[in-house]
C-alpha positions, 0 to 999 in steps of 0.5 A: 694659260697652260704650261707643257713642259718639255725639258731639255736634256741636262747637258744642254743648260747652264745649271744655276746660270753658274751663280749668275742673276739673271737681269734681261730677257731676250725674245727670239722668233724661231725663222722656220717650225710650225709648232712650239712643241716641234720647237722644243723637240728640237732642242731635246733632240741636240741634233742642232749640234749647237746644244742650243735651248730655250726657257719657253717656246710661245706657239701660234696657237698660244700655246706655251712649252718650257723647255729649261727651267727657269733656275738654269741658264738656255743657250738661245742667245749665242754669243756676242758679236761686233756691235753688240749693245755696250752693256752686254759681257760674257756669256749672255746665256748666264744672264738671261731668260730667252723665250722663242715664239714660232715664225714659220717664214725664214725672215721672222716676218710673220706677224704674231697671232693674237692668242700668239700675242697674249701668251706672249704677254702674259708670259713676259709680264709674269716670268719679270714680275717673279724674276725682278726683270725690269719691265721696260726696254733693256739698258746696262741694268736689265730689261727686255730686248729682242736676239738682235741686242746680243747678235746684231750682224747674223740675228739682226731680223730676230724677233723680227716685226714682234709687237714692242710698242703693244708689248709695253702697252700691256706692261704699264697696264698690267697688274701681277696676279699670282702664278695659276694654279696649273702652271709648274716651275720644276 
């Protein structure tokens, strides 16, 4: 799996997750964009005036951008709202990483691709074995969760119909291999 990077603008990250761990990741489906590289545009352009980002946008097409590197905090998780899991506080920017996967549909109903798929799962698995994310559904000491966790009123539907019970499959199945060569963390 190739990397391409395309950074947000400083302004738009959390530097350092402001001495923050991360302990969760959170996936995301983007409702609307066709490419990953239009998504990252998105982001480096602020014009969502929300200054919201990612650490990595998965494409249909498996490919992989990152657009925040992984030692600064993304703000694609919003902040919390009613009825939110009971573990989150704060701002769950500060301890996460977020990965967004393109779903051209407004609902997240597209069904990842296959190579969508396997990047996907190649990227959770690798970014949790480097970053000690538990590798399970997420709970008071880390893990892995989908937006609706953080947001469950306005993101209720994101990631949408993502494959979870593929996704641990691979996870329990999976062994770490070391970071590809082509692969670059700046």
């Amino acid at each position: 799996m190739n990397i391409i990077q395309m950074l947000v603008p400083d302004q738009y990250v959390f530097p350092n997750f402001w001495g923050n761990t991360p302990r969760w990741l959170i996936l995301h489906k983007t409702a609307g964009f066709h490419t990953a590289q239009d998504v990252a545009a998105y982001f480096q352009s602020g014009s969502n005036g929300l200054e919201v980002s990612s650490h990595y946008v998965v494409g249909q097409d498996g490919a992989v951008v990152q657009c925040v590197r992984e030692t600064d905090g993304a703000g694609a998780n919003g902040v919390l709202e009613a009825g939110h899991d009971a573990w989150w506080s704060g701002n769950p920017n500060l301890v996460t990483y977020s990965f967004e996967h393109v779903d051209p549909s407004s609902d997240n109903s597209t069904p990842l691709t296959d190579a969508q798929k396997a990047a996907s799962f190649q990227l959770v698995h690798d970014v949790c074995a480097r970053r000690n994310i538990p590798m399970r559904p997420a709970d008071a000491n880390g893990g892995i969760t989908g937006h609706y966790s953080i947001d469950p009123l306005s993101r209720a539907h994101c990631p949408g119909n993502y494959p979870w019970d593929e996704l641990w499959a691979y996870l329990k199945g999976a062994t770490y291999m070391p970071v590809p060569t082509n692969w670059k963390d700046t």
